[in-house]
N, C-alpha and C positions, 0 to 999 in steps of 0.2 A: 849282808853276805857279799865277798869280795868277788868282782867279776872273774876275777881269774883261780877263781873257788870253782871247779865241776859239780854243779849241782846235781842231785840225782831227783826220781819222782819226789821223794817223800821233804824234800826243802819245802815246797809250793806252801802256799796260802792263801790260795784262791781266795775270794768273797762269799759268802752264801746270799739268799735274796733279803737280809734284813744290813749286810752290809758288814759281815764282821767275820772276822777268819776262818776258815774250814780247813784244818792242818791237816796236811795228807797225810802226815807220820802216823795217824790213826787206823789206819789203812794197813800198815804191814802185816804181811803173812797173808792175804788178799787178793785174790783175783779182782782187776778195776777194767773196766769197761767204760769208757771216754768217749762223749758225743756229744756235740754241738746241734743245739734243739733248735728248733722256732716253731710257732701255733700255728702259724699260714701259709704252712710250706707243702708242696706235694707229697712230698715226705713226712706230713705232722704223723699219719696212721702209722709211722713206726714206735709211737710209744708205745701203743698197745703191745707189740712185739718187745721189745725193752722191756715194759713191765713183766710179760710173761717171764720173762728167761732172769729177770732176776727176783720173781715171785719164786721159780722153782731152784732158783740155784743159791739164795743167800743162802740157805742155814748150810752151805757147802762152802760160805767164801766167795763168791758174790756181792761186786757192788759196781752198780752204776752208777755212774755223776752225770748228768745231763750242764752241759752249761749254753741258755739262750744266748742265741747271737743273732743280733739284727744288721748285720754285713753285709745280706745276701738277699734285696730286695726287699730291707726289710721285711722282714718275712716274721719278725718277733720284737712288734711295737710293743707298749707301754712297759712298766718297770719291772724289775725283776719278779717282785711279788707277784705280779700281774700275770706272768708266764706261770710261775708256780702256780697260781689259783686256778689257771687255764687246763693247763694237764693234767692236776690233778682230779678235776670237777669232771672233765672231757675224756680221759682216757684212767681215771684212779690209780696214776702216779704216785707208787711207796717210794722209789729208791729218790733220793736225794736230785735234786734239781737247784742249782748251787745261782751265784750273781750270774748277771747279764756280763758278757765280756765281748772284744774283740778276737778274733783267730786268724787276722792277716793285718799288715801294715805298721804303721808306727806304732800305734798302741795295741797290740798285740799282747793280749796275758803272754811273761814270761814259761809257764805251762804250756801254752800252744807252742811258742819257740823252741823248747826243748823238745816235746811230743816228735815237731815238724822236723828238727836235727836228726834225733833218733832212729825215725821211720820216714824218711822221705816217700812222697806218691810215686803212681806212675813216670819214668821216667828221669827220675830224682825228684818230682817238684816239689816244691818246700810248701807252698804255700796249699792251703786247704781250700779247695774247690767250691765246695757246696752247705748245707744245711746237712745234720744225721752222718756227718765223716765220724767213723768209727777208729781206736786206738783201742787196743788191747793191752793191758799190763800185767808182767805175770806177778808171785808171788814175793818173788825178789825186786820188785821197781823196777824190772827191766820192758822196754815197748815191746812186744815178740808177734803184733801184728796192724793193722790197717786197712781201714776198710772204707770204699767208698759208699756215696749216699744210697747210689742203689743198691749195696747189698743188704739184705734185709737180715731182722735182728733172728728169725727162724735159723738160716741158713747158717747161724755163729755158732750153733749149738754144739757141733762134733769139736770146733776149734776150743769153745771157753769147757767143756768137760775136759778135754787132754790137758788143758792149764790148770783148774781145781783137783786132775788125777794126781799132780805133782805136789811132791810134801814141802809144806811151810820151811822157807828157812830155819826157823827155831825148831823144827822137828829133826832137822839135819845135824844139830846140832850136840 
């Protein structure tokens, strides 16, 4: 893909925790919920919250990607599998929990750079704060929200129902 190609959500190819493409174009029509995980963070007990909201919301178009990052006090040692195994045995993590990646700096998953283009933080900042930074995507691939590590995944709920109340592009169709 040519840099001077605008990429939208559904180009990416993230990693999953065995190392091999997770093409977001699977995803369209899709409400996506974007969060950067770690096991040893103050923030781990937001999974439980995460799982709730997309135990009750996939069969609506729901989907979470958790992607571990260990940027932030390391907070999400050993390998990606290892984070997977973590959440899932510790909080019974269904939704997808994708590779370990970076979310700020040089090596930055191209994903976080766009995300951070998109929807800049507080006061423009680009760069992603913390552990559990939340992005919202609606059904068309567009960012339509952001959320810091303290907001908790309960509080998302009136936001990610008014995005699944909205009809799939191919329904618009």
């Amino acid at each position: 893909m040519s840099s001077a190609t605008a990429l939208d959500f559904y180009s990416y190819k993230p990693l999953d925790k065995k190392g091999e493409e997770y093409d977001l174009s699977q995803l369209k029509g899709k409400v996506v919920l974007i969060v950067n995980v770690a096991s040893k963070c103050g923030f781990t007990p937001q999974y439980e919250g995460l799982e709730k909201l997309y135990a009750k919301y996939q069969d609506r178009g729901l989907v979470v990607l958790g992607f571990p990052c260990n940027q932030f006090g390391g907070q999400a040692p050993g390998t990606s599998e290892e984070q997977v195994s973590f959440c899932t045995l510790t909080y019974g993590v269904k939704f997808p929990v994708l590779g370990k990646i970076d979310v700020n700096g040089d090596k930055a998953h191209p994903l976080y750079e766009w995300l951070k283009k998109e929807k800049p933080g507080l006061l423009g900042m680009k760069r992603i704060k913390w552990n559990f930074e939340k992005f919202l995507i609606s059904r068309d691939g567009k960012v339509v929200e952001r959320w810091a590590s303290t907001t908790t995944p309960a509080s998302l709920t009136a936001r990610v129902e008014e995005e699944l109340d909205k009809p799939s592009p191919s329904d618009a169709a």
